[in-house]
N, C-alpha and C positions, 0 to 999 in steps of 0.2 A: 573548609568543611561546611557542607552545605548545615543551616538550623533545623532541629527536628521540629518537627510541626505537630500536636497535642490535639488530644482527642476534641477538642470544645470546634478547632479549625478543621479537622476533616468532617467534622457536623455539620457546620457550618456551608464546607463546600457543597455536602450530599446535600441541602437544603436547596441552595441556590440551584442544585443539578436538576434536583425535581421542580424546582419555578420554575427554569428555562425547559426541560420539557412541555410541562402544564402549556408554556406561553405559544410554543413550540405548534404545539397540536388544537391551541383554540385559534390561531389568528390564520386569516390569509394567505397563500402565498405574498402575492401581492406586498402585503403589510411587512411579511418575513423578511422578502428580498430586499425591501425598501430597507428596516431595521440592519440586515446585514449589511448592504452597502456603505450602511452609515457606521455601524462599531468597524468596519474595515478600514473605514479614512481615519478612525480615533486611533486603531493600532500603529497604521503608519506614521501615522503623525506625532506620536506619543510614549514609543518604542525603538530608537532610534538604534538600538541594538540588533533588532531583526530587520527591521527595516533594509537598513542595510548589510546585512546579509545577504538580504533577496535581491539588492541592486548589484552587489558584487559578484554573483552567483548566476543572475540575468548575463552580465558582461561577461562572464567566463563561457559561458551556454552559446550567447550570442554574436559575440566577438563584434564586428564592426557593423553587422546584420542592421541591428535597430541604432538610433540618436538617444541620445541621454534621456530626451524627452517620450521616448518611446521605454526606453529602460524602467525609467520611473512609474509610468504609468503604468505598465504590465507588474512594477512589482507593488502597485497600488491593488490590482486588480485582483493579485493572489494574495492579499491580505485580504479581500471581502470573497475570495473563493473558500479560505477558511474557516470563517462564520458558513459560509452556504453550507458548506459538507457537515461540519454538525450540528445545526438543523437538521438537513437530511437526513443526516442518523438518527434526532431525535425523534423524527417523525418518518419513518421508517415507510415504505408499501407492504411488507410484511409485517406478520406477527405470526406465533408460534403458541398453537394450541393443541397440548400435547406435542407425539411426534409428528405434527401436522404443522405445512407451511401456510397459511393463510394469503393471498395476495389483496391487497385493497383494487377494489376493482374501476378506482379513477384511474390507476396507473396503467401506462400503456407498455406494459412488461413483455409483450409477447415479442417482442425483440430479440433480447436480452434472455430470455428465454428457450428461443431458437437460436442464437447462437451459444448457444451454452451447451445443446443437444452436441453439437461438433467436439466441444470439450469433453461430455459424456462417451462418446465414440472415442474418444483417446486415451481415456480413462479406462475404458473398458477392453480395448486392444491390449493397453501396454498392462494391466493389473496395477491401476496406479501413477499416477504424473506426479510430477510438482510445479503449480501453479503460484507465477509470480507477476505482482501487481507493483507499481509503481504509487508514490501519494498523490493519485491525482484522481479528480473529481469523486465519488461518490466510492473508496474502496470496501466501505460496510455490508454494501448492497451486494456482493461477489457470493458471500458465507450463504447468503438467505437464496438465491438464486441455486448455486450449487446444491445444496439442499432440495427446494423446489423439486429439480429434476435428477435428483437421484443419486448425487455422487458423495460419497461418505468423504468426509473433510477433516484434518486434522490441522490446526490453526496457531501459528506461531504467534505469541504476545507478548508484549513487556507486563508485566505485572506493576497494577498502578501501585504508588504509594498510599491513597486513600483506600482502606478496608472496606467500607461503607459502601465505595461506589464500586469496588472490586466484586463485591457480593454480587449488587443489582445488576453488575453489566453479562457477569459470567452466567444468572441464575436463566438470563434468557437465551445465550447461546447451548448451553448444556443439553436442554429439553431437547432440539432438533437433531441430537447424536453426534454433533457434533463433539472434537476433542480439543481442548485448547491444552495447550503445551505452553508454559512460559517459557521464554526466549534464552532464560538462565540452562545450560547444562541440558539442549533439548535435541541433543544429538542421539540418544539414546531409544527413547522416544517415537523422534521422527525414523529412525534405521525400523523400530518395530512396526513400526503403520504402514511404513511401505512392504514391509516383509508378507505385510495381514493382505493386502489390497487395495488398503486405504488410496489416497491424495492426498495431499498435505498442499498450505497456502502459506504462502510469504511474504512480507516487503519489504526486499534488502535494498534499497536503493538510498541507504541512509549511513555515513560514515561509521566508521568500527577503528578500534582502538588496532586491531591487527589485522592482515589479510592480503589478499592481492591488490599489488595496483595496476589498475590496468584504466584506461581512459573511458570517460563519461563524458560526452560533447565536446570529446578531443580532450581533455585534461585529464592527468593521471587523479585517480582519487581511489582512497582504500575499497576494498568491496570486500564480503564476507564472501568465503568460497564454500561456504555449506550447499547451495542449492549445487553448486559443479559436482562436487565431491558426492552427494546423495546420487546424481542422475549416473555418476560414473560407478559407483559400489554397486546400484543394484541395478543398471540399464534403464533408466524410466527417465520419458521424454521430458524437458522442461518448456510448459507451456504459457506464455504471458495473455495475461487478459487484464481488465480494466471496463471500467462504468462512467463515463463520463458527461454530464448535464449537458442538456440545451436549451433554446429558447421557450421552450415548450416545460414547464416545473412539472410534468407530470410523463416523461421522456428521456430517454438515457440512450444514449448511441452506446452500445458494447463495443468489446474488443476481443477477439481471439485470435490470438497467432499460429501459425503453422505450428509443428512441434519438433521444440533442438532436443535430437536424439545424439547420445553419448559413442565416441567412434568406439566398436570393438576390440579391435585389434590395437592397441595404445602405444606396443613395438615399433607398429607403424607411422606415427605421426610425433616420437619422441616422450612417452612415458605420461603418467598421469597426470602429472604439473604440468606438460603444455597442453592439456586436451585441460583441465581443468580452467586455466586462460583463456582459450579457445571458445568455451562455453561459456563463460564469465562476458565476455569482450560479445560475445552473439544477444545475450541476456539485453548487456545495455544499451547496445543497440537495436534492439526490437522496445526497449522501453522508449529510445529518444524519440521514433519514431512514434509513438504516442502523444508524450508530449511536446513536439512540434506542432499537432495539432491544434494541442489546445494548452497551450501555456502558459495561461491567465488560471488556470485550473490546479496546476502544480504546487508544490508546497514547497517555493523557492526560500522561505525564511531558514530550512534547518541549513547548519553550517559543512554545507557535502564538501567540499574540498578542504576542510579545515587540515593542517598539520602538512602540505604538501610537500615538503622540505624530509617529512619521515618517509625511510624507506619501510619495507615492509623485505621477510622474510622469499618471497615469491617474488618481490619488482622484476628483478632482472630475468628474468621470464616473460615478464608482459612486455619486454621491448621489442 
């Protein structure tokens, strides 16, 4: 039984939330990345729990690819990739004035931008997508972007345990019309947004207590089959995108993928469990294929393949 934690500590933390903004948005890049680099070697170094996660997690991803010493280092890396992306969220290129997206005009968004326009064209053919994002490099930046150029988003969350900072984070995604949905029971919800013509954003790439298994860098690991099951109920493509940092702090190479459309005919290819797989198995692979590139960027601490021994209700399907 996890300890409940009392009003004086979620204070406490929404205090420290707002210093590290403040510090966030007066200092440098420069100063930032430097700072990050350095709480990123404390975590590794200090958390031997995640740490190695990400080393085990690396080895399962990359099998005989990298040497121990390359393993290491890449899961060093995505410990100070960590710090960067919240930064980057704290100090955002947007802000939202009224229904208005604001762009900070040091950012060189017109990318990111223009490839988004191709998501808005998909969006607008099918009445609706669902857009799935892997944890890698900057996934904050998608919501403000989406927005930007036009496309009505409804946004899958865990709902934090701190109140405090639940208010402030929700009070500025609200304004841009956006709809956040907690991740609790939000099957309902998301079946309505897509009915309306909504979008909906997601990032299943993180293990689940039930679901399909089907393989993630070759290794079987749970996946929720919500995004399958959505694109098959009501025909709407699943399309993956992602924002991912470069040398440049003021620069984000995007991502859009073609869009995996749901087979019709389902008689044909064996019922909606294997086209639900089928879809599943396309998803993670169009994720991996992201992060190959940049996987120093990824969020190798959480524990994706934990429980590999359980089966799941669907496995024998995904073989």
């Amino acid at each position: 039984m996890k300890k409940k934690k009392g009003k004086l500590f979620f204070l406490a933390e929404y205090i420290g939330f707002q210093a590290a903004v403040a510090v966030s948005r007066a200092l440098p890049f420069r100063a930032l990345r430097w700072l990050c680099h350095m709480l990123g070697g404390i975590l590794y170094a200090t958390i031997p729990r995640r740490r190695d996660i990400a080393v085990k997690n690396i080895r399962i991803a990359f099998g005989d690819q990298l040497t121990s010493a390359q393993v290491r280092k890449l899961a060093l890396e995505s410990c100070r990739s960590f710090f960067l992306t919240a930064v980057e969220m704290m100090r955002s290129p947007f802000r939202f004035e009224g229904t208005q997206v604001i762009r900070d005009e040091r950012y060189k968004t017109e990318h990111l931008e223009q490839l988004f326009r191709k998501a808005k064209k998909i969006h607008d053919e099918a009445g609706g997508c669902i857009f799935i994002t892997p944890h890698i490099g900057n996934w904050e930046m998608l919501p403000y972007v989406s927005s930007l150029i036009g496309i009505p988003l409804a946004i899958v969350m865990r709902p934090m345990d701190n109140p405090y900072l639940e208010r402030l984070i929700l009070s500025s995604r609200i304004t841009s019309g956006q709809v956040i949905v907690p991740k609790k029971n939000a099957m309902f919800v998301l079946e309505r947004m897509l009915r309306h013509g909504k979008s909906i954003g997601m990032l299943p790439d993180q293990s689940t207590s039930r679901g399909l298994r089907v393989e993630f860098f070759g290794q079987k690991a749970t996946v929720t089959p919500v995004p399958a099951l959505l694109a098959i109920s009501y025909h709407r493509p699943i399309v993956i995108v992602a924002a991912c940092r470069t040398s440049d702090p003021f620069y984000f190479q995007g991502y859009v993928s073609d869009p995996i459309w749901p087979e019709k005919n389902l008689s044909r290819i064996g019922g909606e469990q294997q086209e639900m797989v089928r879809i599943t198995r396309e998803i993670n692979l169009r994720m991996e294929e992201i992060i190959r590139k940049h996987p120093e960027q990824y969020l190798w601490m959480h524990n994706r393949w934990k429980d590999a021994a359980r089966r799941s209700t669907f496995e024998g399907l995904s073989r």
